[in-house]
N, C-alpha and C positions, 0 to 999 in steps of 0.2 A: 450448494449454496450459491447464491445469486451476487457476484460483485456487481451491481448498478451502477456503483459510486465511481469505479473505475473509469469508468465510460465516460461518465460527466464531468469527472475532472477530467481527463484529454478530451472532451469534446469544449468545456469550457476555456484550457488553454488555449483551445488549435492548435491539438500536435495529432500527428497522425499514427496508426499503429504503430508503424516504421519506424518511426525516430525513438518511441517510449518503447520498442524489444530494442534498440540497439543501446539504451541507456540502460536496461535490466541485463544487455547479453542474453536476448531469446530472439528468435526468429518473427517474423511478424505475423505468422501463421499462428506459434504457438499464443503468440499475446492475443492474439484474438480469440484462443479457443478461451482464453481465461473470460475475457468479458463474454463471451457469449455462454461462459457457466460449461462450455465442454473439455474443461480440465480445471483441476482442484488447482487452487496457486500456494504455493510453496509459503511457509514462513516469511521467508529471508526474502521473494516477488515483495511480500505484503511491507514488509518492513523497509524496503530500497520504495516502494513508491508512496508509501506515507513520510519519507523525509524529502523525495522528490520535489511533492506535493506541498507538504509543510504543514501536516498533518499528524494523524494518529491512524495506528493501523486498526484500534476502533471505532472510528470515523467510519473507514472504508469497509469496514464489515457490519455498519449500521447497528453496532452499539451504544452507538450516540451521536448525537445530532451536529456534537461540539466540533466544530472543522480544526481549535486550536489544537496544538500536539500539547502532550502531558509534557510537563517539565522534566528537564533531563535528571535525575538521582543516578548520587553512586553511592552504592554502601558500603562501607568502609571496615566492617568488619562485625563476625556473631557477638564479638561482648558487650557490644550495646545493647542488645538485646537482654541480657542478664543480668 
């Protein structure tokens, strides 16, 4: 699968590979093989660059268009559910 969107957000900020692997903790080599789609990125990549970002990590994987992030929920427990 193809992240695009990665690209365009650090091409949109101006930041360079370099600086967005040293904020993920990856080398700049590997942040590149991600935008260039020659390595799968991790959960936990997707999730650290959609709050980065200020987004949603289905933004960045183009299931939807909406650049806002989902509201944060915490759920509190199964009996509400019952």
């Amino acid at each position: 699968m193809k992240y695009e969107r990665i690209r365009d957000l650090r091409e949109d900020n101006e930041l360079t590979q370099e600086y967005i692997g040293k904020i993920l903790n990856v080398s700049q080599r590997t942040y590149s093989r991600y935008e260039n789609d020659e390595r799968a990125i991790p959960i936990e990549i997707l999730s650290k660059l959609a709050d980065y970002y200020g987004t949603s990590v289905d933004y960045i994987i183009e299931r939807t268009d909406q650049k806002k992030p989902y509201p944060r929920w915490r759920y509190s427990g199964f009996q509400k559910l019952l």
